[in-house]
PyMOL Python script that loads the backbone (N, CA, C, O; Angstrom):
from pymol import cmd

cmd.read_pdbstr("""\
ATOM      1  N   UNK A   1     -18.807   0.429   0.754  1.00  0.00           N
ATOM      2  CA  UNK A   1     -18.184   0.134  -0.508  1.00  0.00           C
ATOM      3  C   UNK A   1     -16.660   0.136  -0.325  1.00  0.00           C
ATOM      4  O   UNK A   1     -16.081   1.111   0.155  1.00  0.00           O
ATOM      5  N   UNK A   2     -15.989  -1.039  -0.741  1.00  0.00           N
ATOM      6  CA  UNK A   2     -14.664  -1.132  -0.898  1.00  0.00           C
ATOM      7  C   UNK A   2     -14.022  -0.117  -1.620  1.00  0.00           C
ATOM      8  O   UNK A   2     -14.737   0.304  -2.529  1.00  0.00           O
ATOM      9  N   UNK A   3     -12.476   0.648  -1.506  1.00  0.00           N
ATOM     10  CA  UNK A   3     -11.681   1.543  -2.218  1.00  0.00           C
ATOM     11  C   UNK A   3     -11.120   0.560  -2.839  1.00  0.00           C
ATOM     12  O   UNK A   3     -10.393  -0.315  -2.367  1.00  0.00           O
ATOM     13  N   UNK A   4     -11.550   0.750  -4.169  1.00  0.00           N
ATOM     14  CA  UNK A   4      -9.926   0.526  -5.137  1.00  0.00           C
ATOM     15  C   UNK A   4      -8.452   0.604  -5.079  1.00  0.00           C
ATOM     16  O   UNK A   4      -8.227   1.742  -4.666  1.00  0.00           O
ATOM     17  N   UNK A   5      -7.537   0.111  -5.237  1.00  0.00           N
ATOM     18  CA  UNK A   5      -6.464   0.340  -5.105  1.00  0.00           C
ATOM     19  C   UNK A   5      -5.930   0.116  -6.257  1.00  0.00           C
ATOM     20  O   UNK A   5      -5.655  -1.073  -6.420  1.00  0.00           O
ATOM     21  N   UNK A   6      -5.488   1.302  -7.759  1.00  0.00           N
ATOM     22  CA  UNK A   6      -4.987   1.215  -8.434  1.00  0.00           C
ATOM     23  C   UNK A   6      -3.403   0.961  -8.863  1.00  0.00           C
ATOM     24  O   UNK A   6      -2.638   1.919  -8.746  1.00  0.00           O
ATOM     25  N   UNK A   7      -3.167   0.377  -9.092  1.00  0.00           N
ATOM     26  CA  UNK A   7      -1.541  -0.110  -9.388  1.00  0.00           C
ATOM     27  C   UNK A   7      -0.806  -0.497  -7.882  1.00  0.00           C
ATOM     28  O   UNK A   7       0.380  -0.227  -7.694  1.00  0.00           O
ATOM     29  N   UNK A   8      -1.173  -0.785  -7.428  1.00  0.00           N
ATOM     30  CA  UNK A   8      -0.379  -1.147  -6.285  1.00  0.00           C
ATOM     31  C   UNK A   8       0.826  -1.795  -5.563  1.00  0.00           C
ATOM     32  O   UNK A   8       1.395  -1.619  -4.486  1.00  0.00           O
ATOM     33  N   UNK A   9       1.022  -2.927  -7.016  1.00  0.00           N
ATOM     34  CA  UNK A   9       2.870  -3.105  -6.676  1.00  0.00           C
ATOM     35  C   UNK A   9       3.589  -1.697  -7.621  1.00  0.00           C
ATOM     36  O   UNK A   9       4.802  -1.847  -7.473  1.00  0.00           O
ATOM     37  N   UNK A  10       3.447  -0.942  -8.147  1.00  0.00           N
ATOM     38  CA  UNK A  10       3.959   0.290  -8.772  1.00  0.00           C
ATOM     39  C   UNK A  10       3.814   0.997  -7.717  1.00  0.00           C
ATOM     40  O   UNK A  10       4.962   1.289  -7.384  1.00  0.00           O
ATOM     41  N   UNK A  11       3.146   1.414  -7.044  1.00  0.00           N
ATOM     42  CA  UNK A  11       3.215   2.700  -5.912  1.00  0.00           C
ATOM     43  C   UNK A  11       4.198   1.761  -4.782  1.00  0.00           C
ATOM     44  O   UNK A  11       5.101   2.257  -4.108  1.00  0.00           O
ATOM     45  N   UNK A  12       3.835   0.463  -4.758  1.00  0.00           N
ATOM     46  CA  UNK A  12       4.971   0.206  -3.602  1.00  0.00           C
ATOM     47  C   UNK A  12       6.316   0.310  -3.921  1.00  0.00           C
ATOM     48  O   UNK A  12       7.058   0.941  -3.168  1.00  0.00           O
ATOM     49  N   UNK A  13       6.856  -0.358  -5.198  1.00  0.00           N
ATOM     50  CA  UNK A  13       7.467  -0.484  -5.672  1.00  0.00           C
ATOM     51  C   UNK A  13       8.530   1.473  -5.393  1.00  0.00           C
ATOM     52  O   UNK A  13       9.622   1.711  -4.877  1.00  0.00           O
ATOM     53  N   UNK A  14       7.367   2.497  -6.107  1.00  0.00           N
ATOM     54  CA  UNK A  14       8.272   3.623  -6.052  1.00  0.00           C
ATOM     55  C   UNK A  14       8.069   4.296  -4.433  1.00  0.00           C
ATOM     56  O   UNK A  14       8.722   5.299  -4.144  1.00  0.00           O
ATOM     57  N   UNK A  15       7.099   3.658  -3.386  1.00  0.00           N
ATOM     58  CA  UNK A  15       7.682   4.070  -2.425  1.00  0.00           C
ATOM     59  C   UNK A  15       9.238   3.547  -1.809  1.00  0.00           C
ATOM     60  O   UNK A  15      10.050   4.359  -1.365  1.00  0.00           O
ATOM     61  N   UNK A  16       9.499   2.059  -1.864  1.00  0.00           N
ATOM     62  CA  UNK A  16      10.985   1.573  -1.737  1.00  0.00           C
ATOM     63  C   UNK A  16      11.665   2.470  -2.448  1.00  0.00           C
ATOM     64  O   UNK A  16      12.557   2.939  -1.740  1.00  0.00           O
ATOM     65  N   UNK A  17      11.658   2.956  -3.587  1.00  0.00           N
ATOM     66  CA  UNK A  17      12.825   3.436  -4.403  1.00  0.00           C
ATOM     67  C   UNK A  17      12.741   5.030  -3.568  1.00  0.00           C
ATOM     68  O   UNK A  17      13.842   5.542  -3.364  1.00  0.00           O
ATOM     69  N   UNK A  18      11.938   5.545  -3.255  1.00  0.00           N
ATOM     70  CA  UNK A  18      11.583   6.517  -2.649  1.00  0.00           C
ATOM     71  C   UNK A  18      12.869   6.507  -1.126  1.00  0.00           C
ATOM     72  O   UNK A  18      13.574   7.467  -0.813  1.00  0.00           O
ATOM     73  N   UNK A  19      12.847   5.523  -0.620  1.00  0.00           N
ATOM     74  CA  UNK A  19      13.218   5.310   1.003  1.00  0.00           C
ATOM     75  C   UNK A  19      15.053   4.784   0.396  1.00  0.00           C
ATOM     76  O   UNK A  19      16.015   4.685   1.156  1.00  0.00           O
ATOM     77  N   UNK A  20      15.078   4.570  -0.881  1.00  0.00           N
ATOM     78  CA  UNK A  20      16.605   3.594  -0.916  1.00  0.00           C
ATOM     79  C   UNK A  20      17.162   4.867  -1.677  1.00  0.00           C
ATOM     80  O   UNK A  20      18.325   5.114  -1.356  1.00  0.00           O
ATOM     81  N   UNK A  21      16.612   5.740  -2.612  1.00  0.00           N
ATOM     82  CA  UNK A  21      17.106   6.692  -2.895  1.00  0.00           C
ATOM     83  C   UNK A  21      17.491   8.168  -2.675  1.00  0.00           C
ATOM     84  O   UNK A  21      17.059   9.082  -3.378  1.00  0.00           O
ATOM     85  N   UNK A  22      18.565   8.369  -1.369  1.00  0.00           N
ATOM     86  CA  UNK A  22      18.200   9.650  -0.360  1.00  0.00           C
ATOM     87  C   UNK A  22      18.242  10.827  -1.606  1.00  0.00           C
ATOM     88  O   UNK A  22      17.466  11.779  -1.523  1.00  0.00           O
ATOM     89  N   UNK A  23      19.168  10.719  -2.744  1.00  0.00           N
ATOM     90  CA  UNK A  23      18.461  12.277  -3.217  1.00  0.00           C
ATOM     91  C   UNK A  23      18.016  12.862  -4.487  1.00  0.00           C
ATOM     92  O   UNK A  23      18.349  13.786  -5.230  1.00  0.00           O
ATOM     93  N   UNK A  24      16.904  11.712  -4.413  1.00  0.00           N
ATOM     94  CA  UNK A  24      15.919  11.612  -5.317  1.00  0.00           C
ATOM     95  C   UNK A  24      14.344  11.381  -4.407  1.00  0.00           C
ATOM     96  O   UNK A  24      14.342  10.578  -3.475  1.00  0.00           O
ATOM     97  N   UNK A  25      13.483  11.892  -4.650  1.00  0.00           N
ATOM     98  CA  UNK A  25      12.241  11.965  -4.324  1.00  0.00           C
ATOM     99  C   UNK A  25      11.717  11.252  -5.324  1.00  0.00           C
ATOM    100  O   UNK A  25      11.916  11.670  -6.465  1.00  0.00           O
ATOM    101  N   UNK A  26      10.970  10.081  -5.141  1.00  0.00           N
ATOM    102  CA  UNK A  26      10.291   8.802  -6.134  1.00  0.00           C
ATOM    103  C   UNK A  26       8.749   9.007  -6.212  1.00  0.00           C
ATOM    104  O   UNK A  26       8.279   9.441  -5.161  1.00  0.00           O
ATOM    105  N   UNK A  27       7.935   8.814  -7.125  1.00  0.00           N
ATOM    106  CA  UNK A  27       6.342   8.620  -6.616  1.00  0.00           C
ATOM    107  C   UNK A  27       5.930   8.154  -8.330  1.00  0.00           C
ATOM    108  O   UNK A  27       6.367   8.409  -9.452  1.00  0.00           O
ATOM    109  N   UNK A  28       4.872   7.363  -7.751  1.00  0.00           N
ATOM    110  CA  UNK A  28       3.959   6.741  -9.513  1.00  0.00           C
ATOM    111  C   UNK A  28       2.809   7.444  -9.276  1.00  0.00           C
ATOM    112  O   UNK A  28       2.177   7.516  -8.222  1.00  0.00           O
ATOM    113  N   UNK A  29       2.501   8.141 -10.711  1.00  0.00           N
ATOM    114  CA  UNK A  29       1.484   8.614 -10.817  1.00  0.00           C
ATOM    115  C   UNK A  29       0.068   7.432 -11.796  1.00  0.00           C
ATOM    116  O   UNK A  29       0.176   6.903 -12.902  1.00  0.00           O
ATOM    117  N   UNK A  30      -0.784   7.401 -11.086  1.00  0.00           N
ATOM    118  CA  UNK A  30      -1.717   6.226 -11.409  1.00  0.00           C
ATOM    119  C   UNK A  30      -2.566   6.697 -12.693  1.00  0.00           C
ATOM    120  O   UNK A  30      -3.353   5.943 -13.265  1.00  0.00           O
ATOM    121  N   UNK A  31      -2.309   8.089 -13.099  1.00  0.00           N
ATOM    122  CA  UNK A  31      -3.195   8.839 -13.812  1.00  0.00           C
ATOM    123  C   UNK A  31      -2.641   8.016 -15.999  1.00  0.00           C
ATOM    124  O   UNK A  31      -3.095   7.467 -17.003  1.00  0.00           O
ATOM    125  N   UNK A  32      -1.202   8.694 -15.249  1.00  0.00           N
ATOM    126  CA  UNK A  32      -0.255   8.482 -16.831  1.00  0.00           C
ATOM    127  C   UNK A  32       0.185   7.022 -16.738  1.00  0.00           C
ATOM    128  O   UNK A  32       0.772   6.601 -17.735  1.00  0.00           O
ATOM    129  N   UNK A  33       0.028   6.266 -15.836  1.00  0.00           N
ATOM    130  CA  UNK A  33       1.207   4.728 -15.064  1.00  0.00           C
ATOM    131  C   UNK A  33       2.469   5.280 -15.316  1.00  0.00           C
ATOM    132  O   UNK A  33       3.016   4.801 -16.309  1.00  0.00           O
ATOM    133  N   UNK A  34       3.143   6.206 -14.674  1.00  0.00           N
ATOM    134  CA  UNK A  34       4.727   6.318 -14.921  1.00  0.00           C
ATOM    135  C   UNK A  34       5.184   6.791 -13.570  1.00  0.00           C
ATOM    136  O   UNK A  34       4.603   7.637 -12.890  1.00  0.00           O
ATOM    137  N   UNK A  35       6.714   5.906 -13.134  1.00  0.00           N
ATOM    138  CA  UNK A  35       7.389   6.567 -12.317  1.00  0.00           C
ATOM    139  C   UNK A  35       7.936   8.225 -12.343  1.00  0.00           C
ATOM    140  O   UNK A  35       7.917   8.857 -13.398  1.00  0.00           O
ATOM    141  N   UNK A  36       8.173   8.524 -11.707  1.00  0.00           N
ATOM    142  CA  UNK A  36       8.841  10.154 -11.448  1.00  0.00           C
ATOM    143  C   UNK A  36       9.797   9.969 -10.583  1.00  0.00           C
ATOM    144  O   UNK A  36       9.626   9.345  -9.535  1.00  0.00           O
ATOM    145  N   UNK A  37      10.876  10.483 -10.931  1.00  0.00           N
ATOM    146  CA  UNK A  37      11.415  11.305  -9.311  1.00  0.00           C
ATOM    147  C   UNK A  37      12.397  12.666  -9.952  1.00  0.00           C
ATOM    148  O   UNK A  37      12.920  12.991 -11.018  1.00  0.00           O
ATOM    149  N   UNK A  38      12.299  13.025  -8.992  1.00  0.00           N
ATOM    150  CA  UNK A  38      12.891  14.665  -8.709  1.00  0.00           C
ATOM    151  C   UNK A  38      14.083  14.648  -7.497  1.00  0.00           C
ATOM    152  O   UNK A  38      13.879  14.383  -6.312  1.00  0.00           O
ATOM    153  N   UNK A  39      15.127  14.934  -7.998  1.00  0.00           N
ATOM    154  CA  UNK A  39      16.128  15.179  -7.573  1.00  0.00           C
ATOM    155  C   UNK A  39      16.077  16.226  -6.520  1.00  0.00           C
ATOM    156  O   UNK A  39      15.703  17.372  -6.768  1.00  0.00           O
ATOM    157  N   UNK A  40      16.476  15.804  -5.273  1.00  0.00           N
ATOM    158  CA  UNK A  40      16.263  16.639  -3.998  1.00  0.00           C
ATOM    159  C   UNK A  40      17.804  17.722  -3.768  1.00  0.00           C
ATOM    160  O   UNK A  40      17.869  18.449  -2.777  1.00  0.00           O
ATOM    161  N   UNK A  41      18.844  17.689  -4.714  1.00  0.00           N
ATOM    162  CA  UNK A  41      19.908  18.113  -4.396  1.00  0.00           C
ATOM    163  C   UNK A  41      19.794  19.583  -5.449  1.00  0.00           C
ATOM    164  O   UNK A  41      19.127  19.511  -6.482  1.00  0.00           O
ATOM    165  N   UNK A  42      20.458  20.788  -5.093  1.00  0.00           N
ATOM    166  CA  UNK A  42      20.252  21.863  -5.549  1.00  0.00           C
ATOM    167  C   UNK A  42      21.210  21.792  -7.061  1.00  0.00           C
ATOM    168  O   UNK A  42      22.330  21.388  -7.374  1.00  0.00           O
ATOM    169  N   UNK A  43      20.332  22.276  -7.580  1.00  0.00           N
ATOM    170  CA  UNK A  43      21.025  22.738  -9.417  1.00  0.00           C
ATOM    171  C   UNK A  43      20.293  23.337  -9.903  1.00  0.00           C
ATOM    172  O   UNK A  43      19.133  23.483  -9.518  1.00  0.00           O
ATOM    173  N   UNK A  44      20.843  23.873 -10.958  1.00  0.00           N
ATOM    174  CA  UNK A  44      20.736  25.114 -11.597  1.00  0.00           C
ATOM    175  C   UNK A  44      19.043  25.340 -12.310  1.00  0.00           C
ATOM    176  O   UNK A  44      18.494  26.418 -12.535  1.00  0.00           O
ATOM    177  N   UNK A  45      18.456  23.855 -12.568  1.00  0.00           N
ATOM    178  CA  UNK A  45      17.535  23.852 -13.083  1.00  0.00           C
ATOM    179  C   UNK A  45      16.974  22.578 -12.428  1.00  0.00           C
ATOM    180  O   UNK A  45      17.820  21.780 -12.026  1.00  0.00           O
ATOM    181  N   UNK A  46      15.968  22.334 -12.297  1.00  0.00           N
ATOM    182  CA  UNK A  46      14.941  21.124 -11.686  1.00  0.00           C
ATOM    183  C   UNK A  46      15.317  19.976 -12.455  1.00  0.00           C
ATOM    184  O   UNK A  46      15.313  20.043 -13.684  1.00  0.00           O
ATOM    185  N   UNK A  47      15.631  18.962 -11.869  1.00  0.00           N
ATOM    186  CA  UNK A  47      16.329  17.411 -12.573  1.00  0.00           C
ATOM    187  C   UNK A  47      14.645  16.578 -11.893  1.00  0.00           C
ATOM    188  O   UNK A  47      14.165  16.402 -10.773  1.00  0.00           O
ATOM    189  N   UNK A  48      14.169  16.222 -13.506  1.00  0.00           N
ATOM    190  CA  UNK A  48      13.342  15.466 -13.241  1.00  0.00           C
ATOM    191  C   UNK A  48      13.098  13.993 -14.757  1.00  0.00           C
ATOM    192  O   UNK A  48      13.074  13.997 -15.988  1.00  0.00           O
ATOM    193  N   UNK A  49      12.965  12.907 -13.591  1.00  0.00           N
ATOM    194  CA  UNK A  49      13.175  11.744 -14.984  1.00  0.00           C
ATOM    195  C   UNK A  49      11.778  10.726 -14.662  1.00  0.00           C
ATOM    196  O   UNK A  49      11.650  10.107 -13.606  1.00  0.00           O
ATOM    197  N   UNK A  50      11.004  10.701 -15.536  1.00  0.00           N
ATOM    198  CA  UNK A  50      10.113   9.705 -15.857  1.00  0.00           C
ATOM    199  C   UNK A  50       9.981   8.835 -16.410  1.00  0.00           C
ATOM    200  O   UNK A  50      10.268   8.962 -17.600  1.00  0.00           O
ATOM    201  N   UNK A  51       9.563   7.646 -16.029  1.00  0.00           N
ATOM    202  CA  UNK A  51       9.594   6.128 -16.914  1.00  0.00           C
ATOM    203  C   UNK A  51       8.861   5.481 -16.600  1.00  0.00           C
ATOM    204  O   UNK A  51       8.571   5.475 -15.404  1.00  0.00           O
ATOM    205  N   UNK A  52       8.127   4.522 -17.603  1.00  0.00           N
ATOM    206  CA  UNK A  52       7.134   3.690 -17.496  1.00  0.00           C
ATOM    207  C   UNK A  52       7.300   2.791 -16.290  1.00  0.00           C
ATOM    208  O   UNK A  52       6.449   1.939 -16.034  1.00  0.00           O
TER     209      UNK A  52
END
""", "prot")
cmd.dss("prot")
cmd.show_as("cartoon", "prot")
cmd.util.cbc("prot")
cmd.orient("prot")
């Protein structure tokens, strides 16, 4: 049986943004369809931004 591959220009899409953005950590979650990323640089509180 073939695997599915859900959303798949979206996961590619946030792996590039993933590799072009050094300090931000990128990933799509297939569950909600929304990008994430999380800021890899230290502050005071966790910097995190999601969007469709």
């Amino acid at each position: 049986m073939a695997r599915r591959e859900w959303d798949r220009d979206q996961r590619s899409q946030a792996a590039w943004l993933d590799q072009a953005e050094a300090g931000w950590t990128v990933m799509y979650g297939v569950g909600g369809r929304r990008f994430y990323a999380i800021a890899t640089a230290q502050a005071s509180e966790p910097q995190v931004v999601e969007a469709r």
